[in-house]
KEKE-3310 file (N, C-alpha, C; in steps of 0.2 Angstrom, whole numbers, plus 5000, padded with zeros to 4 digits):
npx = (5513:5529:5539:5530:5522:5532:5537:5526:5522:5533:5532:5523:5531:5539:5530:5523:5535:5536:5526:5530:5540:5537:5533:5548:5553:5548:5550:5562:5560:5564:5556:5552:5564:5565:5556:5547:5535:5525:5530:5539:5555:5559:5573:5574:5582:5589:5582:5580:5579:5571:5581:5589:5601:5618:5626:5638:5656:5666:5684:5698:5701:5701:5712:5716:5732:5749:5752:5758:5767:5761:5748:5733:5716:5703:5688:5692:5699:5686:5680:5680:5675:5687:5697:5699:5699:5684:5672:5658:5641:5637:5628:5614:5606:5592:5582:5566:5553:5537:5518:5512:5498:5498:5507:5498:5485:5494:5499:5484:5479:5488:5486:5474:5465:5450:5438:5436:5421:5416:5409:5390:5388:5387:5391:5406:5405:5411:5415:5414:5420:5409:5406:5395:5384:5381:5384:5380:5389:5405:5421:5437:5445:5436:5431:5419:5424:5420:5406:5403:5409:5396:5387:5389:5391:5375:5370:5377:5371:5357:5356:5360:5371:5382:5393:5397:5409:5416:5420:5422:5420:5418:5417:5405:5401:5391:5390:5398:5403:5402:5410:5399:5397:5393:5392:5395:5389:5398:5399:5414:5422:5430:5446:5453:5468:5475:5491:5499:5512:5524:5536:5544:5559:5560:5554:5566:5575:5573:5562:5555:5557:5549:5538:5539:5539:5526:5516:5517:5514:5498:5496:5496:5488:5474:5473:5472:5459:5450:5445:5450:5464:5470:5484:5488:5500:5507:5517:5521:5527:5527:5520:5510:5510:5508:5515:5527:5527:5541:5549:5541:5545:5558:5560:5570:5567:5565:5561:5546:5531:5514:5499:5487:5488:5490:5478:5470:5476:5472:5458:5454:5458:5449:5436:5438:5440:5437:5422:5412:5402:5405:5417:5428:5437:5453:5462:5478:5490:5504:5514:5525:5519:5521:5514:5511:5506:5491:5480:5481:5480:5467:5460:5462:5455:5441:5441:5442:5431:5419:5421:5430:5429:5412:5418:5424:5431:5437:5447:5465:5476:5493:5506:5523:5536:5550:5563:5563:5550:5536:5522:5510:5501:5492:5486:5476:5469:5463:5457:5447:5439:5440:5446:5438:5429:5419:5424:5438:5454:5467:5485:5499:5517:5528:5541:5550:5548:5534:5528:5518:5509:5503:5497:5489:5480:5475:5469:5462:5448:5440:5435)
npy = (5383:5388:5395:5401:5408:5417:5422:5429:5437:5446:5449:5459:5470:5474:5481:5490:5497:5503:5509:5520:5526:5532:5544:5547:5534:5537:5550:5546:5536:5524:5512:5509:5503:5489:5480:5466:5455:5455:5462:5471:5478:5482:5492:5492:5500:5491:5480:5465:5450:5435:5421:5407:5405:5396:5388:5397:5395:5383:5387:5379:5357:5344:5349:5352:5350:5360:5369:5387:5392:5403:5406:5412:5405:5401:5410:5416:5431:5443:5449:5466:5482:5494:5503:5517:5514:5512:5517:5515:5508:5500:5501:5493:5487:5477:5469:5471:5458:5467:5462:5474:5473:5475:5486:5495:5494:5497:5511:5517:5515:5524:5535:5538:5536:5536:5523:5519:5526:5521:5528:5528:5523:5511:5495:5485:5469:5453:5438:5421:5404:5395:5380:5373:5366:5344:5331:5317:5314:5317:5326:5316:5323:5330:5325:5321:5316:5311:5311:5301:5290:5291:5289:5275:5268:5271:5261:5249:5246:5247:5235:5226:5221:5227:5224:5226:5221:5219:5234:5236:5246:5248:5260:5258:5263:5269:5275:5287:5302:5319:5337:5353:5364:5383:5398:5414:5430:5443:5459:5471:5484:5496:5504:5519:5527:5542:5548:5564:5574:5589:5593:5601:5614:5617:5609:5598:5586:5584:5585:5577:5565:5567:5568:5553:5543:5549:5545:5529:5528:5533:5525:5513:5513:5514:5504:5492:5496:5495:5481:5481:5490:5501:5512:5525:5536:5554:5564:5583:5599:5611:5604:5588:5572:5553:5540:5526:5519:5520:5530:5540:5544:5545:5554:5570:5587:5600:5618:5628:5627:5623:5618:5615:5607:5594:5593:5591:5581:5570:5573:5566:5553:5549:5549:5541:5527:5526:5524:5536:5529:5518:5517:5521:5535:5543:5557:5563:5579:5584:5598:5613:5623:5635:5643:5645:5657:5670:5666:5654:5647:5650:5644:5630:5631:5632:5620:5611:5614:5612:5599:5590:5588:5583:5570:5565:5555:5563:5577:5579:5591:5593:5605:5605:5611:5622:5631:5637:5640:5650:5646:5652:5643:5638:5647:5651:5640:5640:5653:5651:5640:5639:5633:5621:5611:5600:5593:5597:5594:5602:5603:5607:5603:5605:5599:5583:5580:5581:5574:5563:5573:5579:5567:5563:5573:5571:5557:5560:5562:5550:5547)
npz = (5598:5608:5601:5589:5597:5602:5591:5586:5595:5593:5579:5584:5592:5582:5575:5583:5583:5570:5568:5580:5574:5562:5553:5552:5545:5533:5527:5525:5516:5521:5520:5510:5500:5493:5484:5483:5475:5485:5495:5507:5513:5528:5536:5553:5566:5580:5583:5591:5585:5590:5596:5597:5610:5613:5625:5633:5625:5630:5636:5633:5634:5621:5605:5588:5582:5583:5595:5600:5614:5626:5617:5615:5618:5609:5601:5583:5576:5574:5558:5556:5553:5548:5562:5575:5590:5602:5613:5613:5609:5591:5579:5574:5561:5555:5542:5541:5535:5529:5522:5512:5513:5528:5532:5524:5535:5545:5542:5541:5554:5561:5557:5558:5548:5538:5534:5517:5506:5493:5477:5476:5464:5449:5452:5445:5437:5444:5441:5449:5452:5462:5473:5476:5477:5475:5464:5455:5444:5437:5436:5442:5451:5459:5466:5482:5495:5507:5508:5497:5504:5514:5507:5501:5513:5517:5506:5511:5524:5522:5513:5523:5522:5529:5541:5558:5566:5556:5548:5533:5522:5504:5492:5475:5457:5458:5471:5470:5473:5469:5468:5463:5453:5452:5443:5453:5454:5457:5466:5461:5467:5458:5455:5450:5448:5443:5441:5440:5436:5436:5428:5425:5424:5438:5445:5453:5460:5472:5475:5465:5472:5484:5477:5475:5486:5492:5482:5485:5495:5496:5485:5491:5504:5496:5488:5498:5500:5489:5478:5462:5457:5445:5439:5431:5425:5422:5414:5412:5404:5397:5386:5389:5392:5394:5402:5409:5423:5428:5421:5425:5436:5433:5425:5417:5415:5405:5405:5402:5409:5406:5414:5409:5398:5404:5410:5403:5395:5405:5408:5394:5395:5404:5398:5390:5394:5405:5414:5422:5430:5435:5439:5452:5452:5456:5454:5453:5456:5455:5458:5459:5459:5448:5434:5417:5412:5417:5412:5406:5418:5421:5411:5416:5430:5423:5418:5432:5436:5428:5420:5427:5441:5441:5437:5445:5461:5468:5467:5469:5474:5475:5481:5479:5489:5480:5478:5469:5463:5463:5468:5468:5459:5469:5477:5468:5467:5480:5482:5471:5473:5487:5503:5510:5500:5491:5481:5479:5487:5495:5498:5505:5502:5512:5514:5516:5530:5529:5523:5528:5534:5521:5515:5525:5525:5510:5511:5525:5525:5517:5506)
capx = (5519:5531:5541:5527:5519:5538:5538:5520:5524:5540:5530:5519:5536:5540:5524:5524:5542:5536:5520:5531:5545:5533:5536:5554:5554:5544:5554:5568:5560:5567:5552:5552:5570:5567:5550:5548:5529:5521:5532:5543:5560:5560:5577:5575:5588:5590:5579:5583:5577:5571:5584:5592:5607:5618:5631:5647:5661:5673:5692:5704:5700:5704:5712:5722:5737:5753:5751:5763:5765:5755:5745:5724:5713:5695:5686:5697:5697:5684:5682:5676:5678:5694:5697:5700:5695:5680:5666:5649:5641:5636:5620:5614:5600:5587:5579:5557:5547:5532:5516:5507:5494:5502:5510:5493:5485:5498:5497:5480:5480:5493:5483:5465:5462:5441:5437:5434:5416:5417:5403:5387:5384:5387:5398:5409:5403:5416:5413:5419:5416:5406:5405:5388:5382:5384:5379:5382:5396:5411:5430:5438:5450:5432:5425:5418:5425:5414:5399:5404:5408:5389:5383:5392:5387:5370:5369:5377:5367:5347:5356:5361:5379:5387:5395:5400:5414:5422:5415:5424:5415:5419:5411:5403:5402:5383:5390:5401:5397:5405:5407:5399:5398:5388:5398:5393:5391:5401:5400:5416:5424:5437:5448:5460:5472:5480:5494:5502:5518:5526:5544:5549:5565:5559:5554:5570:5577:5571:5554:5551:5559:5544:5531:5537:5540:5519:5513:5518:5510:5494:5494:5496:5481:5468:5474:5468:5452:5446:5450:5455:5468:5473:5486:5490:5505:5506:5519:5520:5531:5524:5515:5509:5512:5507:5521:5527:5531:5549:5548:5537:5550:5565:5562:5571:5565:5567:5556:5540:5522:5508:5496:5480:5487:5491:5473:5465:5476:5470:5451:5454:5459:5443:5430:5438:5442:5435:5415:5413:5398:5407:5424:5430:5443:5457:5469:5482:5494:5508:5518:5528:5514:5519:5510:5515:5500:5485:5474:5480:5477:5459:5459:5464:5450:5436:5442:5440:5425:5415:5422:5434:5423:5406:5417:5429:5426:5439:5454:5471:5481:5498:5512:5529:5537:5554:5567:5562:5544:5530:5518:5503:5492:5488:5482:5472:5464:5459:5453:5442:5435:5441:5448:5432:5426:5420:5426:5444:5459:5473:5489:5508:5520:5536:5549:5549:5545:5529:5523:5514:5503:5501:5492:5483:5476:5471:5467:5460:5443:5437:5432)
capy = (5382:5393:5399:5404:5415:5422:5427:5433:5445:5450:5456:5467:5473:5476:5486:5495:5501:5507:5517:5525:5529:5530:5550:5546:5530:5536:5554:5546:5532:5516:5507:5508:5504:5484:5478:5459:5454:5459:5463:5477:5477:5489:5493:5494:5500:5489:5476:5460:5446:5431:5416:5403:5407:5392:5389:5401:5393:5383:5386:5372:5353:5342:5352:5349:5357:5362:5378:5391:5396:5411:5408:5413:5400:5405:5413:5418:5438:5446:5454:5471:5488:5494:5512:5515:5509:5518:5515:5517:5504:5498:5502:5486:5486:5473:5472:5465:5460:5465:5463:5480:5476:5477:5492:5500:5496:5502:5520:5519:5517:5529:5542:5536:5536:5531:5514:5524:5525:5523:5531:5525:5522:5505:5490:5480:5463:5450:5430:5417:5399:5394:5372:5375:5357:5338:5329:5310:5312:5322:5323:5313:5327:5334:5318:5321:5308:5312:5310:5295:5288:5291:5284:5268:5266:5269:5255:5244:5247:5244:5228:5220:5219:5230:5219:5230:5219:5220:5238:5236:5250:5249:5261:5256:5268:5272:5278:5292:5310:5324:5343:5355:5371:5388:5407:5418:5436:5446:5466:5472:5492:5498:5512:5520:5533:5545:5554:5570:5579:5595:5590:5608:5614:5621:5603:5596:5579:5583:5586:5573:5561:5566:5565:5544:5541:5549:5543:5526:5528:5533:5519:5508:5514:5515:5497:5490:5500:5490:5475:5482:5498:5503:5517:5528:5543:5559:5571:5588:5603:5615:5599:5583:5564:5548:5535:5522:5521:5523:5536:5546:5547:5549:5560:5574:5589:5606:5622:5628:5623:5621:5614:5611:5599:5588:5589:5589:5571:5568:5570:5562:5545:5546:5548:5536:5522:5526:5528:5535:5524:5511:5517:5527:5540:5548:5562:5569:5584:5586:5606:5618:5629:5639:5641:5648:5662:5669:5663:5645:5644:5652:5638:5625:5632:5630:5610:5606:5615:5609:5594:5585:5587:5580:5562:5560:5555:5568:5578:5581:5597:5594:5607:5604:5616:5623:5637:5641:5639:5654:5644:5652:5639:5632:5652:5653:5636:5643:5658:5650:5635:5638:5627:5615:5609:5592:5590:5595:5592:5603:5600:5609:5599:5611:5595:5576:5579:5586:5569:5560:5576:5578:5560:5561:5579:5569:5552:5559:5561:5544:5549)
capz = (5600:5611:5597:5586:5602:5603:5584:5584:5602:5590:5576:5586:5594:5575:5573:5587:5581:5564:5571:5583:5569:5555:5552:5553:5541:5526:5525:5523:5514:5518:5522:5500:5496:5493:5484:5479:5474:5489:5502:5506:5517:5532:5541:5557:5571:5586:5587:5592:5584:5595:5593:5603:5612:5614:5631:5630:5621:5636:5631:5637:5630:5615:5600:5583:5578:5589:5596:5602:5622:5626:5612:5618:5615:5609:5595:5580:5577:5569:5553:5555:5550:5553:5564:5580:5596:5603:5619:5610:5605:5586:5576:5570:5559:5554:5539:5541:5530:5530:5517:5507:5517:5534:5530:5524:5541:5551:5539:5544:5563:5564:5554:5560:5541:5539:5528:5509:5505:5487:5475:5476:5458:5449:5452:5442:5443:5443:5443:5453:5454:5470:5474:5482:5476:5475:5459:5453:5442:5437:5436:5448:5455:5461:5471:5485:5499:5514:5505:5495:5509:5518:5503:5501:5520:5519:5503:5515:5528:5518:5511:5525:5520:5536:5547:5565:5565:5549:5544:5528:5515:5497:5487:5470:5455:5459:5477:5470:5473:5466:5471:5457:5456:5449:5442:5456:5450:5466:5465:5463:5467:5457:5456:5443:5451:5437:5445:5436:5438:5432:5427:5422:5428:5445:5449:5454:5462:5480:5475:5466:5477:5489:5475:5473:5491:5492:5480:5486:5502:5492:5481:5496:5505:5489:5485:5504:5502:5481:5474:5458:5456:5441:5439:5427:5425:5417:5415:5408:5406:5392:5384:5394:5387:5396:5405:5412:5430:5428:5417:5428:5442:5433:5421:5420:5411:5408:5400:5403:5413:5406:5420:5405:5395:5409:5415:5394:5393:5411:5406:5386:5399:5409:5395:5387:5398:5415:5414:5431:5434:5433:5442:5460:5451:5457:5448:5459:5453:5460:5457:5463:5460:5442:5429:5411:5412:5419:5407:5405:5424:5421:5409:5422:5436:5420:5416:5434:5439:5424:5417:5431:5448:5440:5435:5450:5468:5476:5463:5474:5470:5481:5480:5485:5491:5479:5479:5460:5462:5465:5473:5463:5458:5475:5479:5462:5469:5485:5478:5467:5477:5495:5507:5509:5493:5494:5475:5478:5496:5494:5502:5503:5504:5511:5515:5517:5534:5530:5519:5531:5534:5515:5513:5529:5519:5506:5512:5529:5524:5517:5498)
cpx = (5523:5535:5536:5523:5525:5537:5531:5520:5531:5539:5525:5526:5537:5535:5522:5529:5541:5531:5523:5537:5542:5535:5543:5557:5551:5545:5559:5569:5565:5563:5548:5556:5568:5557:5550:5539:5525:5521:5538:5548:5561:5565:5575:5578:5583:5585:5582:5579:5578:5576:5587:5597:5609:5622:5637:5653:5668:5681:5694:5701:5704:5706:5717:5727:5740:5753:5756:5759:5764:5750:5736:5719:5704:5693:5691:5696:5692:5686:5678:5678:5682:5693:5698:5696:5689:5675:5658:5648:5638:5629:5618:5604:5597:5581:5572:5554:5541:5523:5514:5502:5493:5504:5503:5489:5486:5497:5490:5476:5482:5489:5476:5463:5454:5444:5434:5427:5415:5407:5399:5384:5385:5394:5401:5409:5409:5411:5416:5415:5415:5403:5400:5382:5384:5381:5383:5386:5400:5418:5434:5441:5442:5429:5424:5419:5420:5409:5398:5405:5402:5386:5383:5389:5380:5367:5368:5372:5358:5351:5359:5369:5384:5387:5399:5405:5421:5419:5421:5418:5419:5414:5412:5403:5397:5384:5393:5399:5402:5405:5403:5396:5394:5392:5391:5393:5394:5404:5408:5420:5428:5436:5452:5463:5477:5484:5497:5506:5520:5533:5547:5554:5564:5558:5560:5570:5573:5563:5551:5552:5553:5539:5532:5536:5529:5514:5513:5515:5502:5491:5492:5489:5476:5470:5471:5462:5448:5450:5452:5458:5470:5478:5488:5496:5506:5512:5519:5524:5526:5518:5516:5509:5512:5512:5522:5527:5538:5551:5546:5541:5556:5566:5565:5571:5566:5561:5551:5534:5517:5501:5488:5482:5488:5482:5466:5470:5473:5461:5450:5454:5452:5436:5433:5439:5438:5427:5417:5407:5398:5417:5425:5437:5447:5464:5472:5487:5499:5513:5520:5525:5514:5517:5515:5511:5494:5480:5475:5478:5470:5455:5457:5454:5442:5437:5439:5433:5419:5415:5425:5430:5419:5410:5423:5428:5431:5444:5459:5475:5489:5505:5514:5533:5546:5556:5565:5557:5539:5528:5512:5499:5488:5486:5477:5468:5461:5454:5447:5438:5436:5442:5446:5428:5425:5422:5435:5449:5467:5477:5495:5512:5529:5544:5545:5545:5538:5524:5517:5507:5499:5496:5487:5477:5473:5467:5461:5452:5436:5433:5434)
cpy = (5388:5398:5403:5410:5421:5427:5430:5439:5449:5455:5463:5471:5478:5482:5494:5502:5507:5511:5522:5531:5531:5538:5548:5543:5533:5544:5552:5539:5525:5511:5505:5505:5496:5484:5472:5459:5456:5463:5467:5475:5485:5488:5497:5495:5498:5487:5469:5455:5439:5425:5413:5402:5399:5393:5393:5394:5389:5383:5379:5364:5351:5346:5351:5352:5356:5368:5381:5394:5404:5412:5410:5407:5402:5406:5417:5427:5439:5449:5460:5478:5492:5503:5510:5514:5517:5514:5514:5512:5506:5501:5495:5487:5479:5473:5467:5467:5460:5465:5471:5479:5477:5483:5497:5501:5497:5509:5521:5519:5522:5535:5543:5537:5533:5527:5521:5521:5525:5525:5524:5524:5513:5502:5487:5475:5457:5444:5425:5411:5397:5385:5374:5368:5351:5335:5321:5308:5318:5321:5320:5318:5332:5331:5321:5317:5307:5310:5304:5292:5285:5286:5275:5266:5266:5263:5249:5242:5244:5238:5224:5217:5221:5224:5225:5226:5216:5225:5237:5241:5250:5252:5261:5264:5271:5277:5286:5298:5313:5332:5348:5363:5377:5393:5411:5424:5440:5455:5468:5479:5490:5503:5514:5527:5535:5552:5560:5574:5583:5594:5596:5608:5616:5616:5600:5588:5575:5584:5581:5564:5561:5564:5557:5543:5543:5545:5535:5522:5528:5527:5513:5506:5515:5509:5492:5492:5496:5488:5476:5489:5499:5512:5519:5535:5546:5564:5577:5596:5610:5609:5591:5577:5559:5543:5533:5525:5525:5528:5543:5549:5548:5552:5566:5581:5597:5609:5625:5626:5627:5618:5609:5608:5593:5587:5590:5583:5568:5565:5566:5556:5545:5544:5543:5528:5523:5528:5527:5534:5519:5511:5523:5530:5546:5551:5565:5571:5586:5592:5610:5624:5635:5636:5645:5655:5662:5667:5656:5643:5646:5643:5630:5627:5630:5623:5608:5609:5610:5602:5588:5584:5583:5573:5560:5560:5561:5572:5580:5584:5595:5599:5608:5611:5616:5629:5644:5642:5645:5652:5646:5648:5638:5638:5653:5646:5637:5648:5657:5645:5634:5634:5622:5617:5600:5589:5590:5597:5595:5603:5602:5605:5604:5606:5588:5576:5578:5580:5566:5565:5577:5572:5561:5569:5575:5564:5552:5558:5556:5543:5544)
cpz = (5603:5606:5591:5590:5603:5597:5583:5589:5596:5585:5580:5589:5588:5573:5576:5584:5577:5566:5574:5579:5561:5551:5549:5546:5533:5523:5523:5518:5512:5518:5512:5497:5492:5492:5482:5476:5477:5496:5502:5512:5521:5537:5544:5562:5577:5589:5588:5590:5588:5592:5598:5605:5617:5620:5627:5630:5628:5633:5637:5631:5626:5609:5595:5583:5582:5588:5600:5611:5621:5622:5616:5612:5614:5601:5592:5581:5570:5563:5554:5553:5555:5556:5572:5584:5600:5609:5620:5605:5596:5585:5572:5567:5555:5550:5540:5537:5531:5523:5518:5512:5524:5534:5529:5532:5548:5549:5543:5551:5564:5561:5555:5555:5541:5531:5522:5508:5497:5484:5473:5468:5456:5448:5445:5443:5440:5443:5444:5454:5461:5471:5479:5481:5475:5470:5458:5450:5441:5439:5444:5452:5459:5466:5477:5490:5504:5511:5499:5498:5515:5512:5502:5509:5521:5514:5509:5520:5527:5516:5515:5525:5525:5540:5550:5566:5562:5547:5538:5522:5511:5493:5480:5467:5454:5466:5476:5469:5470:5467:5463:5458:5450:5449:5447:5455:5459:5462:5466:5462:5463:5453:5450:5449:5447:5440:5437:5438:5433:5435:5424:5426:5434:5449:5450:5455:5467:5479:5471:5468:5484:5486:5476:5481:5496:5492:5482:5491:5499:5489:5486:5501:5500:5490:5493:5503:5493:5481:5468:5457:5451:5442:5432:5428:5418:5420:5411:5411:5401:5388:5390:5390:5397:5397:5408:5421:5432:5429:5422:5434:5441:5428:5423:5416:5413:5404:5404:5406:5409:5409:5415:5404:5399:5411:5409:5396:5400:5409:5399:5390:5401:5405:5391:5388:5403:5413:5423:5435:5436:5438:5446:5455:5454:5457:5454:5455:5458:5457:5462:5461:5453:5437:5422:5409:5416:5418:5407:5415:5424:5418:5412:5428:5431:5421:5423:5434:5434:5423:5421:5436:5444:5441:5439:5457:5473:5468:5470:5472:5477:5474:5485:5484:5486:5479:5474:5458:5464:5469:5470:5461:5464:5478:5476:5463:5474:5485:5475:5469:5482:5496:5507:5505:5495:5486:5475:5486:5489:5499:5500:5508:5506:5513:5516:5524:5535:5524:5523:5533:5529:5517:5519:5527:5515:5507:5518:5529:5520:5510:5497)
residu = (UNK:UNK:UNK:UNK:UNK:UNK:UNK:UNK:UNK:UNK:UNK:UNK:UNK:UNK:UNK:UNK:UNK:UNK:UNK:UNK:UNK:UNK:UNK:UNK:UNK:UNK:UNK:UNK:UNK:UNK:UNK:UNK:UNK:UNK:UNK:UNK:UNK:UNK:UNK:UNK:UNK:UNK:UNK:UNK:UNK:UNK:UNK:UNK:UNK:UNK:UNK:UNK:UNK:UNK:UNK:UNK:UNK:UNK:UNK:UNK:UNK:UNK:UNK:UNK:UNK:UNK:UNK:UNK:UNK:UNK:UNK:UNK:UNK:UNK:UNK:UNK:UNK:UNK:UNK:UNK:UNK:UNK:UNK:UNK:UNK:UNK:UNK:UNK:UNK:UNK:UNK:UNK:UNK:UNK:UNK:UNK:UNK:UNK:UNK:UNK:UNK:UNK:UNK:UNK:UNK:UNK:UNK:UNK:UNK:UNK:UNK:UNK:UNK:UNK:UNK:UNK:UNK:UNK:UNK:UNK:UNK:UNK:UNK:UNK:UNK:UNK:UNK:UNK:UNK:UNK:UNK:UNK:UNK:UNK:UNK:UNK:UNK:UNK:UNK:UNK:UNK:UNK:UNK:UNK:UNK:UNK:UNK:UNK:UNK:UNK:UNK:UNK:UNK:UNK:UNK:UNK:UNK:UNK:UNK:UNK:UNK:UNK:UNK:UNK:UNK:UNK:UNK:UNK:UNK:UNK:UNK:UNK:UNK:UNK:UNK:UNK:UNK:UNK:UNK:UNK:UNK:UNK:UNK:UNK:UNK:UNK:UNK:UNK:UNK:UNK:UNK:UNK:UNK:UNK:UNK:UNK:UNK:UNK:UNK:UNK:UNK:UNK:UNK:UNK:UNK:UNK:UNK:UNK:UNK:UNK:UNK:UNK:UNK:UNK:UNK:UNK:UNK:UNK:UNK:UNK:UNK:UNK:UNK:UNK:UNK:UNK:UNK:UNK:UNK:UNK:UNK:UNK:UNK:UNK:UNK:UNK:UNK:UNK:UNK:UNK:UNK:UNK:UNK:UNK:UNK:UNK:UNK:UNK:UNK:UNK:UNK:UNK:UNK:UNK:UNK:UNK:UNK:UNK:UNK:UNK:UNK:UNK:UNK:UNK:UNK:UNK:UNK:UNK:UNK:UNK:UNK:UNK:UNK:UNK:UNK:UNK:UNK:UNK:UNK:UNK:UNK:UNK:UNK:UNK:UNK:UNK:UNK:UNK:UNK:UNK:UNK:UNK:UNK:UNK:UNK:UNK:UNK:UNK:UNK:UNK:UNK:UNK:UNK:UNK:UNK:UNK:UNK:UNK:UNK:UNK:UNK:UNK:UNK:UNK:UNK:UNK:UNK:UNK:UNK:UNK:UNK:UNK:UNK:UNK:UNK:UNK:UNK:UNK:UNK:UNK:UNK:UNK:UNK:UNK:UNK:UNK:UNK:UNK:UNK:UNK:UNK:UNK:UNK:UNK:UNK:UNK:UNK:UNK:UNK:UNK:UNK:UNK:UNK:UNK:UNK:UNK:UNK:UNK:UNK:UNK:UNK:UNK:UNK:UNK:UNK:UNK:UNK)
# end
């Protein structure tokens, strides 16, 4: 139909939009503000949505009432916002929906992200019913018609009962087939993503306003790439404790960094829950870079080399850039494991602007 080639030319219009705006959108996070079940609400300025524009309105004609000389005869007066009169037009935005999984594969056209290779160790096997055969009985909600049909027809046919003239089939309860079905075992990925932030006082609003608006982006892409995600959150200031979602973004904390105990509860989760034969894992750390001492950062460089590399498929250290923050770890991970490691993707994050290149740092290489 014409109006379904209109609305399908509109979404790409829409898509277009958001590639070319997508830096824009996802600093300023609107393209998060509204999430229902699967679908997210993206204000967009100054598209126009296709619709059907009727004849302009004729004045003169039949009308009720008595009206006053001079009066103008037309459309009432709007209601708009009051001020004065000005020559530039309006900003009219448009809010489109689109799914989690639209959204992922636009992030990843626009970032040339590769398909994620996950570890080649063992699946999780799922099972799912598969109707792969046709048996003689079984619940009615199951029947086969087509082939109760065939059947019924070929009785008639051996007995002589078809008439081409009156094909009349009625099938008996010898003719009835039924569909039936076998548990298929179907290999399936899955991932756990254990994020971690440092809620000390140097982490402020604006920073971790970039880590949810990231992490978002993050989760969006992993969950296109396996069919099951589980998440997890950590924060920690001097000590580290396990929490909700909510929790994790709006906390607000003050004190000390301790960067271990976030990544001691981090691995106590994975040996305990996560075999990593058995599950793609990935910890992201998000800081403003201090620590509480040289030594708990020594600490930190042992846990991952020994203990976290071996059982996960990539770690991610991102630090956002703050007023109050050193910067020091994300030197002390360079130092100690250089830039390319294929165990761990570092990433400074110095403004909202600068999210899109963070993800495509961590995400760009396909782990």
């Amino acid at each position: 139909m014409k109006i379904e080639q209109d609305y399908n030319r509109f979404k790409q219009i829409v898509r277009g939009k958001i590639r070319k705006e997508l830096r824009k959108f996802i600093s300023q996070g609107e393209m998060i503000g509204k999430q229902g079940k699967d679908l997210i609400s993206i204000p967009l300025p100054q598209i126009e949505i296709p619709h059907i524009i009727y004849g302009v309105k004729q004045t003169g004609g039949v009308g009720q009432g008595d009206g006053k000389e001079g009066q103008a005869i037309g459309a009432g007066e709007s209601e708009g916002e009051k001020g004065p009169a000005g020559n530039a037009p309006g900003e009219h935005l448009l809010e489109v929906e689109l799914s989690l999984e639209e959204l992922a594969q636009i992030l990843g056209e626009e970032l040339e992200l590769p398909r994620i290779e996950p570890k080649g160790k063992a699946n999780i096997a799922s099972y799912h019913n598969k109707y792969s055969s046709i048996r003689n009985s079984g619940p009615e909600s199951l029947k086969h018609f087509k082939r109760t049909y065939k059947q019924a027809l070929k009785r008639h046919l051996l007995s002589g009962a078809y008439n081409p003239k009156n094909p009349v089939i009625i099938p008996i309860r010898e003719d009835r087939r039924y569909r039936s079905w076998k548990d298929e075992k179907k290999p399936q990925r899955n991932a756990v993503i254990i994020y971690m932030m440092d809620v000390s006082g140097s982490m402020g609003a604006e920073q971790k306003e970039i880590v949810r608006i990231e992490s978002f982006w993050i989760d969006t892409w992993l969950r296109s790439q396996y069919q099951g995600v589980e998440t997890r959150y950590i924060i920690h200031d001097a000590v580290a404790r396990e929490v909700d979602r909510e929790t994790f973004y709006r906390t607000r904390e003050s004190g000390g960094t301790i960067i271990s105990s976030a990544y001691k509860l981090c691995l106590k989760m994975i040996d305990e829950e996560y075999d990593p034969y058995e599950w793609n894992i990935y910890p992201f750390h998000f800081s403003d870079g201090d620590n509480w001492s040289g030594n708990d950062t020594l600490e930190c460089l042992g846990l991952l080399d020994k203990e976290i590399f071996p059982r996960v498929n990539m770690f991610c250290y991102g630090q956002v850039e703050s007023e109050y923050g050193s910067g020091q770890f994300l030197r002390d991970l360079k130092e100690r494991f250089g830039e390319e490691n294929e165990h761990l993707i570092l990433s400074k994050i110095e403004g909202k602007d600068k999210i899109l290149d963070s993800i495509k740092d961590f995400l760009g290489k396909g782990r």
